[in-house]
Structure formats: structure tokens, C-alpha cells
C-alpha positions as CSV (number, residue, x, y, z in Angstrom):
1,X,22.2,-6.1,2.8
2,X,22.0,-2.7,1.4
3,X,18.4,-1.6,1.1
4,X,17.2,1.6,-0.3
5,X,14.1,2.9,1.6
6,X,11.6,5.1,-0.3
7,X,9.7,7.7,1.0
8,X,10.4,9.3,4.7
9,X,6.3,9.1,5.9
10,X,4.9,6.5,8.2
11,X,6.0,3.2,6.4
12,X,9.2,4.8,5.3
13,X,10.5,6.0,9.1
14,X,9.3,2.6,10.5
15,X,10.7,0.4,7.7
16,X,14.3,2.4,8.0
17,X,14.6,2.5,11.6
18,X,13.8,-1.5,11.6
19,X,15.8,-2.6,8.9
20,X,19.3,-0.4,10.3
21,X,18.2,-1.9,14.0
22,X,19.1,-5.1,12.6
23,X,22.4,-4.5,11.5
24,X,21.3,-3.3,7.4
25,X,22.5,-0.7,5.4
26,X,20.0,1.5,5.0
27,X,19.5,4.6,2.5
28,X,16.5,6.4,3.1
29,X,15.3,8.7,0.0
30,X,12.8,11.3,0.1
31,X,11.8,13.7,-3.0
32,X,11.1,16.9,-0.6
33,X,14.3,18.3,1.4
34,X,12.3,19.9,3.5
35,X,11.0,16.8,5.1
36,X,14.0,15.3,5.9
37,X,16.9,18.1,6.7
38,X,16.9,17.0,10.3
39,X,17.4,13.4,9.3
40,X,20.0,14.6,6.9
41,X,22.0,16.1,9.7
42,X,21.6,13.6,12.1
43,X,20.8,10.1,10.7
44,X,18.7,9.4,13.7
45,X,15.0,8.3,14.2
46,X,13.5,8.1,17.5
47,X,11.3,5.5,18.0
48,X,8.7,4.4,20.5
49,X,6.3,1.5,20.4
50,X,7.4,-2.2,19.7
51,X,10.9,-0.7,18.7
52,X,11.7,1.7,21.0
53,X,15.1,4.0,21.2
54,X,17.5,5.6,18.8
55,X,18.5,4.2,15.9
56,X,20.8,5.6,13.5
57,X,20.6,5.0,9.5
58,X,23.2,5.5,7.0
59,X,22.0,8.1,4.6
60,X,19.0,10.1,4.3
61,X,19.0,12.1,1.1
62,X,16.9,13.5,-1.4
63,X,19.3,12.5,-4.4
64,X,18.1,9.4,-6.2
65,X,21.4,9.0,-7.7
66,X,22.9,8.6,-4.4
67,X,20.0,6.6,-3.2
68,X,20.0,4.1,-6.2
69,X,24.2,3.5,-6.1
70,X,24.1,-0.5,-5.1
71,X,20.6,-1.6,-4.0
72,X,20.4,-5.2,-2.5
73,X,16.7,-4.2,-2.8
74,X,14.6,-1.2,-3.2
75,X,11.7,-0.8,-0.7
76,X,8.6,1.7,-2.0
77,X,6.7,3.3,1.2
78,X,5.3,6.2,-0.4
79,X,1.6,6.3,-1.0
80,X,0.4,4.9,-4.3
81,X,-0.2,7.6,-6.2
82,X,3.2,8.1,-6.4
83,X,4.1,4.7,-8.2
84,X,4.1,6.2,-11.4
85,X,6.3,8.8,-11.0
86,X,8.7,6.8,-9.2
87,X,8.5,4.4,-12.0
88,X,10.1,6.5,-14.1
89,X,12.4,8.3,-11.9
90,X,14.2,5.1,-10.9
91,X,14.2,3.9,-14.6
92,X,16.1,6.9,-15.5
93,X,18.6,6.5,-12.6
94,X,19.2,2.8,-11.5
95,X,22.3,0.9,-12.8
96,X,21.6,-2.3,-11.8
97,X,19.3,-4.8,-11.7
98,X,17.2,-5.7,-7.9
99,X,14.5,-6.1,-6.4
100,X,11.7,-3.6,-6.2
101,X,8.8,-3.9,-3.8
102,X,5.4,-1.7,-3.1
103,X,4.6,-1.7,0.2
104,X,2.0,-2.0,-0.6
105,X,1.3,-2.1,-4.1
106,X,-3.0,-1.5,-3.5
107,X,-4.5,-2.8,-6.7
108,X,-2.4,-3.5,-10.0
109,X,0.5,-1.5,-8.0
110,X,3.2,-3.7,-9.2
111,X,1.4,-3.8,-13.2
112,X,1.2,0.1,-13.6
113,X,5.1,0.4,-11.9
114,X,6.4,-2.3,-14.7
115,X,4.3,-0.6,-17.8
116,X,5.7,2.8,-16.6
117,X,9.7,1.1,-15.9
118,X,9.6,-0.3,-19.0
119,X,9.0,2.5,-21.3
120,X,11.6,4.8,-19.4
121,X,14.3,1.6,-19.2
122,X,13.2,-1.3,-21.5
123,X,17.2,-2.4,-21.4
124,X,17.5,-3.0,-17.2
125,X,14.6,-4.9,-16.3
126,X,13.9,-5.3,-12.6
127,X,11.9,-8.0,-10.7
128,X,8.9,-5.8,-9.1
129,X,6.4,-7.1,-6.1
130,X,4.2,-5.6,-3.9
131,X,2.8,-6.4,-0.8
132,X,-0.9,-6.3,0.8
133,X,-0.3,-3.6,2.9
134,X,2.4,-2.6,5.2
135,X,3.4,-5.0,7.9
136,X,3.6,-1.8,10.3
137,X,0.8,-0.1,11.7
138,X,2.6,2.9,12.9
139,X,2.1,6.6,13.0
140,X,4.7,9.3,12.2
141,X,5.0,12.0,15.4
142,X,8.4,14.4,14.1
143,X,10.5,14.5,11.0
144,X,12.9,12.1,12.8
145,X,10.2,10.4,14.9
146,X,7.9,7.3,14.6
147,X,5.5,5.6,16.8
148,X,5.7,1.8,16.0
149,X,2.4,0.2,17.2
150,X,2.5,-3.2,16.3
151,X,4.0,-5.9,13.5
152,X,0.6,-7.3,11.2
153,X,1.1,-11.3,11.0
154,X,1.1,-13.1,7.5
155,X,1.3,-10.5,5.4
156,X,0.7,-11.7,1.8
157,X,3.8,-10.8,-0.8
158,X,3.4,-11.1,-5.3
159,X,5.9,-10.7,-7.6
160,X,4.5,-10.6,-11.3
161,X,5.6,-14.4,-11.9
162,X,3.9,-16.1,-9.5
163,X,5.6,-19.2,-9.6
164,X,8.6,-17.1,-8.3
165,X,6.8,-15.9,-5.2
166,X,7.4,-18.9,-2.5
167,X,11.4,-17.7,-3.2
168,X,10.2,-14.2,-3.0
169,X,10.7,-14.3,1.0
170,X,14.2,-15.2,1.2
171,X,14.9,-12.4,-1.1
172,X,14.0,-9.8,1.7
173,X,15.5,-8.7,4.8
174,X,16.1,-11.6,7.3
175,X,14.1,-9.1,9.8
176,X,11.2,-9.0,7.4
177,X,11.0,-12.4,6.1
178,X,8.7,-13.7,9.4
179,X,6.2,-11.1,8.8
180,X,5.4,-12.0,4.8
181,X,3.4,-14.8,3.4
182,X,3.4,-16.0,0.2
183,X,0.4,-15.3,-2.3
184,X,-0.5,-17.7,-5.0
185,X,-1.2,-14.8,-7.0
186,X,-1.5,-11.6,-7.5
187,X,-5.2,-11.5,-7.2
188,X,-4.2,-11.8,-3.5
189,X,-2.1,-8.7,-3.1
190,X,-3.7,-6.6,-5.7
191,X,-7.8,-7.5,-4.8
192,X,-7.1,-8.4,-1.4
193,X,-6.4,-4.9,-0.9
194,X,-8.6,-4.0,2.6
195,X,-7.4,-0.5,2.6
196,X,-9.6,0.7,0.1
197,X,-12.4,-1.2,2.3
198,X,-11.6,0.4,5.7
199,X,-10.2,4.0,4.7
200,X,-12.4,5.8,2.1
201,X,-16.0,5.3,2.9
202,X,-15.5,5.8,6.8
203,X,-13.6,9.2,5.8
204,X,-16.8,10.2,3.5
205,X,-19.4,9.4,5.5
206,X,-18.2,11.4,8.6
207,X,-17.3,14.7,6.4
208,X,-19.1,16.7,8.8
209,X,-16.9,15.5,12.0
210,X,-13.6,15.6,10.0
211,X,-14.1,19.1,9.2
212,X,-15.0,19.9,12.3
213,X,-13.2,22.6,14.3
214,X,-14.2,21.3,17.7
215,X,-13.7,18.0,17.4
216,X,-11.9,15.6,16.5
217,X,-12.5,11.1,16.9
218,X,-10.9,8.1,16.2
219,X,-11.3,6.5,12.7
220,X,-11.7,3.3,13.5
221,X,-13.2,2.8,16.6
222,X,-15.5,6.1,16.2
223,X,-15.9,6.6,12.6
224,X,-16.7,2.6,11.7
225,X,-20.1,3.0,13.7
226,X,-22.4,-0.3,13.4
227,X,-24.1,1.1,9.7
228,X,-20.8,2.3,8.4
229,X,-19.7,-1.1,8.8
230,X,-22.3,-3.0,7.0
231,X,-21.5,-0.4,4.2
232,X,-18.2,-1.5,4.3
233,X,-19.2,-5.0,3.9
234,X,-21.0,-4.7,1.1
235,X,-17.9,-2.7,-0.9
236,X,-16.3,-5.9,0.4
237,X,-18.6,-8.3,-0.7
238,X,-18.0,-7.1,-4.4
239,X,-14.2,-7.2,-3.8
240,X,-14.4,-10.6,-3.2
241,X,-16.8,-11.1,-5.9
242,X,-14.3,-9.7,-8.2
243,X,-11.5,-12.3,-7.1
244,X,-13.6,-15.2,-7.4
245,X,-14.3,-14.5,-10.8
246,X,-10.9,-13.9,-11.3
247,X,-10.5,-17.9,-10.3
248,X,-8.9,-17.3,-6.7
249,X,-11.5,-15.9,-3.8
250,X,-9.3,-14.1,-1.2
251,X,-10.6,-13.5,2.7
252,X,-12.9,-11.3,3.9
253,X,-11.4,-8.0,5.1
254,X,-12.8,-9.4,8.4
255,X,-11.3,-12.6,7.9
256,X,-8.2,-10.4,7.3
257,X,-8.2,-8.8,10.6
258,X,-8.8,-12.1,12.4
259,X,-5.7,-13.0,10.8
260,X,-3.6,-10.2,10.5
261,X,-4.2,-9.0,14.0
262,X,-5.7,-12.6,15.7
263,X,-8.7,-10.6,16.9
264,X,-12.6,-12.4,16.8
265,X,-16.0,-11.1,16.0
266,X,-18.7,-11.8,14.8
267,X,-18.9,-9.4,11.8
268,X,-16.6,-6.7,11.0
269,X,-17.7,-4.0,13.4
270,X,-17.4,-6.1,16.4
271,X,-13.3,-7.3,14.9
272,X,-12.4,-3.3,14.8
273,X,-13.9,-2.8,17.9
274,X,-11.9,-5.7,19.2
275,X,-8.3,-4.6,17.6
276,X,-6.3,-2.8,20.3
277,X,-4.2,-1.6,17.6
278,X,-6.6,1.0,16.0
279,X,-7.6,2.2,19.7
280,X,-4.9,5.2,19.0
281,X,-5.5,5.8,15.7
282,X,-6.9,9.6,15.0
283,X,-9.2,10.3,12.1
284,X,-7.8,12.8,9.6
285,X,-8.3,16.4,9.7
286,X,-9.6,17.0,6.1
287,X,-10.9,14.8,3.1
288,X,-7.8,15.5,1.3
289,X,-6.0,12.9,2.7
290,X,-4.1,9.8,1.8
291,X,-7.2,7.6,2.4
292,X,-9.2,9.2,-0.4
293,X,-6.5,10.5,-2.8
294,X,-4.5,7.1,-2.7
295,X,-7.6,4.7,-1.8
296,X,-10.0,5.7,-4.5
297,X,-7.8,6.3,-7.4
298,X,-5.6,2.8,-6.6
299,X,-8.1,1.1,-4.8
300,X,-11.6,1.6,-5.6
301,X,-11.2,2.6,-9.3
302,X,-9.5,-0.6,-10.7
303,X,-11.6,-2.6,-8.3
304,X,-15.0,-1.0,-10.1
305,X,-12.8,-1.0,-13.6
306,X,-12.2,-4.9,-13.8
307,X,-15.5,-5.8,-12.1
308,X,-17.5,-4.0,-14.2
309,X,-15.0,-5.3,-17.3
310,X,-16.1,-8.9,-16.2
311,X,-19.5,-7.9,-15.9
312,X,-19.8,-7.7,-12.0
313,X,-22.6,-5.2,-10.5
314,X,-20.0,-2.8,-7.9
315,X,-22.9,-1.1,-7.0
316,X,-21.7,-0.1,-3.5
317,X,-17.9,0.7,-4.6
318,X,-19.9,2.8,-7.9
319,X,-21.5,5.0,-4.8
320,X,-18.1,5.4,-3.1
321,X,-16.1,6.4,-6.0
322,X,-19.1,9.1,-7.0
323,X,-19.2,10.5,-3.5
324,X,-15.7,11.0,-3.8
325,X,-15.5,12.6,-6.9
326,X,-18.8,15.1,-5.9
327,X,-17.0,15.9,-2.5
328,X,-13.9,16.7,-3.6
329,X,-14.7,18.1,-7.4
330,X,-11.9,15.5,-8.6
331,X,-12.0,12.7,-11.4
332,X,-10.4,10.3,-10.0
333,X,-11.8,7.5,-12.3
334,X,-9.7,9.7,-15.0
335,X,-6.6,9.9,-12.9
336,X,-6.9,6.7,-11.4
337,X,-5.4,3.2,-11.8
338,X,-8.7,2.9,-14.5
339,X,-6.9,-0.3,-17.0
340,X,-6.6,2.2,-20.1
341,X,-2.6,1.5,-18.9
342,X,-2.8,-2.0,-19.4
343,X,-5.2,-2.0,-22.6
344,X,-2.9,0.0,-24.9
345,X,-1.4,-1.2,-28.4
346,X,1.2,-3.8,-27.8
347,X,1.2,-3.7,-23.9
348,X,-1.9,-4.8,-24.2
349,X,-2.4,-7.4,-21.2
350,X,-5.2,-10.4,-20.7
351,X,-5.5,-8.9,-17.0
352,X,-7.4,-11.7,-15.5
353,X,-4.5,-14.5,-16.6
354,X,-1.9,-12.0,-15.8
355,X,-2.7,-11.5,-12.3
356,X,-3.5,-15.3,-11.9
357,X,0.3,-15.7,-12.9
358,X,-0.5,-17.9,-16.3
359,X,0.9,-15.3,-19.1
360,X,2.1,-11.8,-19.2
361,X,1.3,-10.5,-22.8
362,X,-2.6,-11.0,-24.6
């Protein structure tokens, strides 16, 4: 298969080096140069972790043109608040018609990338899906080097016709197609979203220690202390609010973990402190970091947008959004994923029946 892998970070290293281990064609497309020149040179990532060794891709490039020639299917790694722009940049450049996924979308990923495709390329259309989160947890250590922790189990998969998503699977990678689950809709991929549950209030509430010059801790297992955590699950009790009065209640991000990782516990503190997998995992250095500039505006914001649009008290995700914006001096309600994209003249969409999978137009 010949896949086209977006965005050379984390997700994008691991998701290349696994996909051209298993015998794909893989074309790995980054928009800085800068980031990649050793991969362009070379073709090589070094990997260590559950896959461990050299692997060598095909093409690493920062041309889209050249990235986009013949997709089987076109994988999205980058952060999310990158979605739009890349919208429109494959719009103007794709020739053909695939399959596009976010990995992951975070919430309404897959909506804002079609409303954004469509007005750049209303002639091509493409089928778009994004995923929960990424089935890697992994950490970048070089340009041409990632560490590869572990695999995450049942990782739930939308497209935006949900009857379409049981075929969905056999659409991706063989190598991929044991880690993804099905959702019955995308309230599942878009609302279960734990990322905006376990990366942004951790990272606000221990400001002091992340600026910190002398010291640095883990974010998991240090900065998800016993009260963090039961502010956590209260952002996470109004996330699931939100889905059940969407018409499909999704798990508990501690559910989530007992799932995704097959840890136990008896609340969520006690399943983070259990997960071997987040024993490595440093806290960023700085606020201004993926977890609050991708997990606010596409996490939190539509979360508190669409609860407070069905008349839902987000208390708890209202505090974390405001801290945000006060600690960083930015508006991310205003440059977030906040529905005005989806409530516009004729794309006007009926959100709640759109994400259940019943209609696509109001």
C-alpha cells in the first residue's frame, strides 16, 4: 500500500517507521525542512522500544506535491491545530480521491478538516476519519529517532458516515488494522477524547514546577497527584455528560485506561499510577506546549461549546479553559474549534445528529 505519512513528530516517526517495517510504501511529509534534512538524506529512523532497529522509508520530503502523487491513504500525525491548514493544503494539491485519517482527530477533528476540504476542493471529495488518539505512545529522541513504548489496545476509529465505519478497518494498513476498534459514532472519537482530560489541567496546575529551572518531574506519575486527579474527574464527568446527551455515553477516561492499557484501579489516580507506560514520560518544559495549545483549543473548547449549546453546566472544563487563557494571554475560545465553523450559512450542520451518524446537513 502506499501510505502518505503526515507530520515527522512523535506519531509521525513511529507511524512511518511501523508501516515501512511491514513491507509499505511509505512517504513521510513534513512542512519544515529543517526538521527533516537528515531523514531526507538518509531515509532511516532508528528505533528503540517495541520496534527496535533501522528501518528505512521511502521518501521524506517537505513537497506536498510529491507527497500527495498516489496515496492508498493519507495518515495526519500532526498536532490538531494544524488540521485546518492542512485541509486546505491537500485540497489544493491532491489528485485523487483516498482515505484521510486524524490521528487523532481530538473533538470535531474530522468536521472542521471536511468544512475547510470542501471549500478549497468541493470537485474531489475524500472519505475523512479520525481516530481517538494515537495507538503509539512513543516519544521522539533525534530528527531520525523514536522511542516506541508501547501499542494502546482497541483504539476507537469514525469516519463521518458511521454506517461505513465497521469497513473502515480493512481500509487501513494490515499492520494497523489489530489495534483499531470500530466506534458507533462519532461521539466516540470526537467526545471520547481523554487527551484533553489528562494533558491540560495537569500542565496548569503545576506551572510553577514546569518553569522551574531546577527541576524537572514526570507528568503523569508526578504531576497527576491525588487532587489533580479528582480535578480531572470532574472535567471528565462533564465530558461524559456531554455524550450522553448527545444519545451515546462513552467510558470513563478511567475506564479508557483500563482498556486501552489493561491496567486496574480504583479511581483514576490509582489506574495512572498503575500504567507502566507513563513511568518514562517527562513533563514539558514550558506551558507553551502541545498539551495546552492543541488540548484547549481542540479539546476543551468544543467540549464547553456544545455542552453549554445543549444546556450542560462545564463548570470544571469553564475553569480550565479560563486558566488557560489568563496564563498564557491567549483566546483560545476565539481560535479554537468554538462551532461558529459548523453554524455558518449553508454549511450549517444539526451537530448532535451529525456526529450520531443520522444526517449530514440541518
Amino acid at each position: 500500500m502506499n501510505v502518505t505519512v503526515i507530520g515527522a513528530g512523535n506519531s509521525g516517526l513511529a507511524m512511518a517507521a511501523h508501516l515501512s517495517q511491514t513491507g509499505h510504501r511509505v512517504s513521510l511529509w513534513n512542512r519544515s525542512k529543517t526538521n527533516i534534512t537528515k531523514l531526507m538524506e538518509t531515509h532511516l529512523i532508528y528505533c528503540e522500544g517495541v520496534i527496535h532497529g533501522t528501518v528505512a522509508i521511502d521518501l521524506a520530503t517537505d513537497n506536498i506535491k510529491k507527497a500527495l502523487e498516489d496515496p492508498d491513504i493519507i495518515l495526519i500525525t500532526t498536532p490538531a491545530y494544524s488540521h485546518k491548514e492542512l485541509a486546505a493544503l491537500i485540497a489544493s494539491n491532491i489528485t485523487r480521491e483516498t482515505l484521510i485519517v486524524l490521528n487523532p482527530g481530538r473533538t470535531f477533528g474530522a468536521l472542521e478538516f471536511q468544512e475547510v476540504y470542501r471549500k478549497h476542493n468541493p470537485s474531489l471529495p475524500q472519505d475523512i476519519a479520525e481516530t481517538q488518539t494515537i495507538i503509539y505512545t512513543c516519544r521522539k529522541t533525534a530528527a531520525d529517532a523514536v522511542n516506541i513504548i508501547t501499542f494502546k489496545d482497541k483504539v476507537l476509529i469514525a469516519s463521518l458516515k458511521a454506517e461505513e465505519n465497521k469497513d473502515l478497518i480493512h481500509r487501513l494498513p494490515e499492520c494497523l488494522q489489530p489495534y483499531f476498534t470500530p466506534a458507533a459514532s462519532m461521539i466516540q472519537t470526537s467526545i471520547g477524547n481523554v487527551g484533553m482530560v489528562l494533558h491540560c489541567a495537569p500542565l496548569l496546575l503545576n506551572t510553577g514546577w514546569t518553569e522551574s529551572k531546577n527541576s524537572t518531574y514526570k507528568h503523569y506519575y508526578d504531576g497527576i497527584t491525588p487532587s489533580v486527579s479528582k480535578m480531572l474527574e470532574h472535567i471528565d464527568e462533564e465530558r461524559v455528560l456531554v455524550s450522553e446527551t448527545l444519545g451515546l455515553k462513552v467510558e470513563t477516561t478511567r475506564e479508557w485506561l483500563m482498556r486501552t492499557y489493561h491496567v486496574t484501579g480504583n479511581d483514576l489516580f490509582e489506574c495512572i499510577q498503575h500504567n507502566e507506560a507513563y513511568k518514562t514520560i517527562e513533563a514539558p518544559g514550558s506551558l507553551k506546549h502541545r498539551y495546552i495549545f492543541e488540548d484547549v483549543p481542540c479539546g476543551l473548547v468544543p467540549l464547553e461549546a456544545i455542552g453549554l449549546k445543549l444546556g450542560l453546566s462545564m463548570t470544571y472544563t469553564t475553569l480550565i479553559i479560563d486558566l488557560a487563557i489568563k496564563l498564557l494571554d491567549v483566546d483560545f475560545r476565539k481560535e479554537g474549534r468554538n462551532l461558529v465553523f459548523l453554524q455558518e450559512g449553508e454549511n450549517k450542520l444539526d451537530i448532535a445528529s451529525f456526529l450520531r451518524g443520522e444526517k449530514s446537513r440541518a
